[in-house]
Structures are given as structure tokens and as C-alpha cells.
LOMARSE-484775 format. One line per 8 residues: number of its first residue (from 1); their letters; for each residue x, y negated, z negated of C-alpha. Coordinates in nm, 3 decimals. Example, Ala and Ser with C-alpha at 12.3 -4.5 7.8 and 13.67 -1.06 7.14 Angstrom:
<banus>
1	as	1.230,0.450,-0.780 | 1.367,0.106,-0.714
</banus>
This chain:
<banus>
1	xxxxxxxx	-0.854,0.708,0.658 | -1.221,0.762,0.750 | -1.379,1.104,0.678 | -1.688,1.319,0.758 | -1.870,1.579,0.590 | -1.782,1.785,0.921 | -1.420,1.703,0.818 | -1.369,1.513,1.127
9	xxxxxxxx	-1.114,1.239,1.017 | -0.928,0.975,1.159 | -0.695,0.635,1.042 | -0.870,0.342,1.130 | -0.716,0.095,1.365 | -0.501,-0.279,1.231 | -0.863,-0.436,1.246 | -1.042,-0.139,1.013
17	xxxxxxxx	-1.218,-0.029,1.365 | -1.311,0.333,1.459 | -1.460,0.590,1.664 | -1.475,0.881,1.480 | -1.646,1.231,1.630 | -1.930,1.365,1.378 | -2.064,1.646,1.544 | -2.370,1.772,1.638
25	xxxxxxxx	-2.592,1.819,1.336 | -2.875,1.510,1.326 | -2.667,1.389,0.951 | -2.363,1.315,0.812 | -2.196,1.166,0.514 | -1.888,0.945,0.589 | -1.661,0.790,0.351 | -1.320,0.590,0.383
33	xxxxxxxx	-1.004,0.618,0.147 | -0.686,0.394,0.091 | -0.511,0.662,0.293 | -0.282,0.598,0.586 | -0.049,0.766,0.854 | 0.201,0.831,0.568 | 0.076,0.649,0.204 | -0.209,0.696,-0.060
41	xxxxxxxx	-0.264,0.397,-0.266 | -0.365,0.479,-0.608 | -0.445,0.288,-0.906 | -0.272,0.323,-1.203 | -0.504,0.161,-1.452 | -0.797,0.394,-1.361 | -0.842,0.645,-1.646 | -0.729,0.924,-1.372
49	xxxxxxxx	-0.536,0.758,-1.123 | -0.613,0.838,-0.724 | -0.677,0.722,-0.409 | -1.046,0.490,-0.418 | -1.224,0.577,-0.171 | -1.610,0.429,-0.038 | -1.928,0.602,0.051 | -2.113,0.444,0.277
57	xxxxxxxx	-2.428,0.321,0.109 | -2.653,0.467,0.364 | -2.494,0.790,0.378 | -2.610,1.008,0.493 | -2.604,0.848,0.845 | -2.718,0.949,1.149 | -2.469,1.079,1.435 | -2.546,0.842,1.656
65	xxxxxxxx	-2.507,0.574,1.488 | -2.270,0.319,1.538 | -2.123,-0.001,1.316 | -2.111,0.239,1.039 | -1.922,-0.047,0.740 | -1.727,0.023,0.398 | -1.680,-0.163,0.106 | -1.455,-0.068,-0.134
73	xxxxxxxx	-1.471,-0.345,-0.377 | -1.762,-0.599,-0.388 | -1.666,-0.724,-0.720 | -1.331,-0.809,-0.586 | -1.153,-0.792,-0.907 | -0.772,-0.830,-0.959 | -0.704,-0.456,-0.963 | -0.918,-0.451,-0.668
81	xxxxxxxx	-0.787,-0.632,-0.437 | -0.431,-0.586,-0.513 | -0.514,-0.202,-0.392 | -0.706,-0.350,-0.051 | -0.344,-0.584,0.003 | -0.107,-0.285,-0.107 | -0.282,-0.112,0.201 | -0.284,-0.327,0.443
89	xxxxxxxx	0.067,-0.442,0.380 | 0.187,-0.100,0.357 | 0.040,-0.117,0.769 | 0.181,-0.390,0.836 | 0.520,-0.276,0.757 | 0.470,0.049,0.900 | 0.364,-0.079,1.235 | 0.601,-0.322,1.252
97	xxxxxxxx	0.866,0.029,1.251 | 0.677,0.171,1.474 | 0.629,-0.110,1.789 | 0.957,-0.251,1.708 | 1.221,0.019,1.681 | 1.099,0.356,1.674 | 0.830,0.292,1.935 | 0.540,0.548,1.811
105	xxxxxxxx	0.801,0.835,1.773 | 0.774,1.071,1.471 | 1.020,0.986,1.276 | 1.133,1.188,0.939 | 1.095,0.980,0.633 | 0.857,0.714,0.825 | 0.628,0.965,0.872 | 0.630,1.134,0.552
113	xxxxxxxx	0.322,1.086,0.272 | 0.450,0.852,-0.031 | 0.221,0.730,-0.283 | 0.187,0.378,-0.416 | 0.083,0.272,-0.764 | -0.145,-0.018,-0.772 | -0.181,-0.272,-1.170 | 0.117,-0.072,-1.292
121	xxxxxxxx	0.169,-0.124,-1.710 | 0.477,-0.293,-1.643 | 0.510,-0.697,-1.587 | 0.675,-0.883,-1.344 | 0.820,-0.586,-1.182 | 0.759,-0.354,-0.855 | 0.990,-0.090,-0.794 | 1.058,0.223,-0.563
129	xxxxxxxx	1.195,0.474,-0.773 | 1.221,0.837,-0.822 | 0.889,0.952,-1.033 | 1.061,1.244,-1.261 | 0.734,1.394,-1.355 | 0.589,1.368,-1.006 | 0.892,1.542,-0.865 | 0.886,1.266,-0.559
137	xxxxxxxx	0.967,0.907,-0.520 | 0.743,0.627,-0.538 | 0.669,0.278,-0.507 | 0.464,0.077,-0.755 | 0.320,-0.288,-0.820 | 0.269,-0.440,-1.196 | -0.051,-0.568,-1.283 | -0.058,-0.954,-1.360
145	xxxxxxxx	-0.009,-1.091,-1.735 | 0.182,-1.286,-1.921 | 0.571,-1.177,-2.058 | 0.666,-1.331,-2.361 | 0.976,-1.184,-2.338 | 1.070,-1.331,-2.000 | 1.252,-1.699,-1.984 | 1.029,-1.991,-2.070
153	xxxxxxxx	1.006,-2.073,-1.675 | 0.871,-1.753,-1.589 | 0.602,-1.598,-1.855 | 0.329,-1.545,-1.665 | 0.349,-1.292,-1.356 | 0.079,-1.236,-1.077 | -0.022,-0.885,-0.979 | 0.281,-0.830,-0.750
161	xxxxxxxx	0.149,-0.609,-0.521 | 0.117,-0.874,-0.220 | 0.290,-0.948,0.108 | 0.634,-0.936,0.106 | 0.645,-0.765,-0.265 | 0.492,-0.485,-0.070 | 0.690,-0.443,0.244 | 0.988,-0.538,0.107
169	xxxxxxxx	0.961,-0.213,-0.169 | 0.850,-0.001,0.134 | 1.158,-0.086,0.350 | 1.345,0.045,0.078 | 1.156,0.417,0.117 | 1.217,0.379,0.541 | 1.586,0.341,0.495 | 1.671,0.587,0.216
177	xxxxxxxx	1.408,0.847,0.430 | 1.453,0.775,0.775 | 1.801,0.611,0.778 | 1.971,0.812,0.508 | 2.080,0.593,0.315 | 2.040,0.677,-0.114 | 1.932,0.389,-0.355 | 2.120,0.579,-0.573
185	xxxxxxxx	2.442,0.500,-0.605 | 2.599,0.164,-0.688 | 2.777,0.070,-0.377 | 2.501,0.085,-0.166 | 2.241,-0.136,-0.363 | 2.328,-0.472,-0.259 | 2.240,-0.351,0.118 | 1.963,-0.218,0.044
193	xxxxxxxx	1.837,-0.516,-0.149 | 1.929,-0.712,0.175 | 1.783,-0.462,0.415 | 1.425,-0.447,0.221 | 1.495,-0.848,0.196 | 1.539,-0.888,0.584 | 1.234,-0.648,0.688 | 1.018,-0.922,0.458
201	xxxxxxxx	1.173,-1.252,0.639 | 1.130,-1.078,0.953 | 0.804,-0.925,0.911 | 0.653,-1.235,0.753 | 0.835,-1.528,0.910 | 0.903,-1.609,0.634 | 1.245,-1.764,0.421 | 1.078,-1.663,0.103
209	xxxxxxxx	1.064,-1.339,-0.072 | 0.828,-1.241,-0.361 | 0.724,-1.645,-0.323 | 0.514,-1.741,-0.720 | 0.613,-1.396,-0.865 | 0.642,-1.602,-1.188 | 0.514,-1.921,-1.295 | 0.534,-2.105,-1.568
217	xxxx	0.154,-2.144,-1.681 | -0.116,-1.901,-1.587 | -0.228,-1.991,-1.277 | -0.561,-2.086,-1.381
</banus>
């Protein structure tokens, strides 16, 4: 989401482009957030977790001016960029609802704001799951470290919030919201499973879900 100090505000387009309307004064200060149509990111290590968001560095900016850039990260650490790919394939997915079967129609659940925990205290895992304190359900992506208590083939984890980690923990959110159907209860967890499975493969082209979520040796 890009925003104005005139509160104009708009989601950028799959390429990060935008036109957005800053009215008339001859200044204006414009930042961009890990927002989109219906997600936050947030980061869960930061010591108060919400959604990052960039300044541009030569705000304020003119009106008229136009190729107006972010960056949100330049040191690109881990933590970083695992918040830049939980965006982007929180998108991905979303779109791929959107032009392929509900064809830019509002759609309850689809269109409703979740949040997503980026570097998450917990190894090897990413979940969507009902956040007691939060009073809402959310999805969330471990950090990257090493799990002595995991089998000796699989100790060290990457951050998992990637590819089809990602859209395969969203799909779960579109079909209990938009399709009805609870996590919840036992019977219907092995569809689920395969229905957030399938949205990866297809999504993805891919046979492989979660592909090097653990590794035997750091991957240094």
C-alpha cells in the first residue's frame, strides 16, 4: 500500500508500479507499507511487532513528480526479506483467486484483512491458526535456526516464509473464509491439507511443496 500525507492511498500493482493522486499543495510526504487488498505483514521479532513500512528518502517530494522509489530493506537481512517474500507471495496467491475463479468479485473471506507473522520464535514450522489473544486467526512463518530436537536429517530449518510455504498457509485462510469450510475439526483436515497442497502445485508449477524446509547441515 502506498500512502500520502494528503491520505491519498492506493495498492500498488504485481510489478510495485503506481499512480497515486497527491493533491494540490507544491509537497508531500509518501511512504509504502507491507499492506495489501486484504493482509498486513508484520514482524514478529521486532521489539513491537507491525507492519514496516518506507519513507521515501527524499520525502518530502514534490507533486509532480514522478518515479517516486521505496526501499524497505537495503541491508537485506534474513528477517528482511522473508517479510518482502511473505508479501509478494501473499499476491501471488491472492491474484491467482482472483483471475482464476472469482474473477475480481468481492468475495467474503478473500477480501477480508488477516495478518501475517514474519521470523516467528518457533522452528521449522508455519501455521494458520486461531491467535487467542488477538481474538482473530492468523498465519505465521518461523524464523530460520537450527532444532536439536528434530531428527538427525532435518536440524537445521530455513526461514519458512517463502513460495509455496506461503501460499499454501494462505489457501488454508481462503477456504475456511470464503468456502466455509473449518480447520477445526478432525474430519476435515486431511482436505484441507490437500486443498492448501494443490493451490501450491498449481500456483507454482510445481510437484514440490515446502521444497529444503529442512536440511541436514546449515546451509552455509
Amino acid at each position: 500500500e502506498v500512502v500520502s500525507s494528503t491520505y491519498a492511498s492506493l495498492n500498488s500493482q504485481g510489478d510495485a508500479a503506481y499512480t497515486l493522486p497527491l493533491g494540490s499543495g507544491p509537497n508531500v510526504t509518501v511512504r509504502a507499507t507491507l499492506m495489501g487488498p486484504s493482509w498486513e505483514v508484520w514482524d514478529w521479532s521486532a521489539a513491537s511487532p507491525a507492519p514496516p513500512f518506507a519513507i521515501h528518502p527524499s520525502a518530502p517530494v514534490p507533486t509532480n513528480q514522478s518515479g517516486v522509489d521505496f526501499e524497505f530493506f537495503p541491508t537485506a537481512t534474513e528477517y528482511e526479506i522473508s517479510q518482502l517474500n511473505i508479501m509478494h507471495r501473499l499476491a501471488d496467491t491472492w491474484l491467482y483467486y482472483k483471475n482464476h475463479i472469482y474473477h475480481d468479485n468481492l468475495v467474503p473471506g478473500l477480501d477480508e484483512t488477516i495478518l501475517a507473522y514474519a521470523n516467528v520464535n518457533a522452528l521449522c514450522r508455519a501455521q494458520y491458526e486461531y491467535h487467542v489473544a488477538a481474538g482473530e486467526w492468523v498465519l505465521w512463518y518461523a524464523r530460520a535456526g537450527y532444532c536439536a530436537a528434530c531428527p538427525p536429517t532435518a536440524r537445521w530449518c530455513p526461514n519458512t516464509g517463502y513460495s509455496s510455504v506461503v501460499s499454501h498457509e494462505y489457501a488454508h485462510h481462503i477456504l475456511y473464509t470464503a468456502g466455509g469450510v473449518t480447520p477445526l475439526l478432525s474430519q476435515h483436515s486431511a482436505f484441507h491439507e490437500g486443498y492448501a497442497d494443490t493451490v501450491a502445485h498449481l500456483l507454482y508449477d510445481t510437484p514440490l511443496i515446502g521444497e529444503n524446509f529442512s536440511n541436514e547441515d546449515h546451509p552455509s
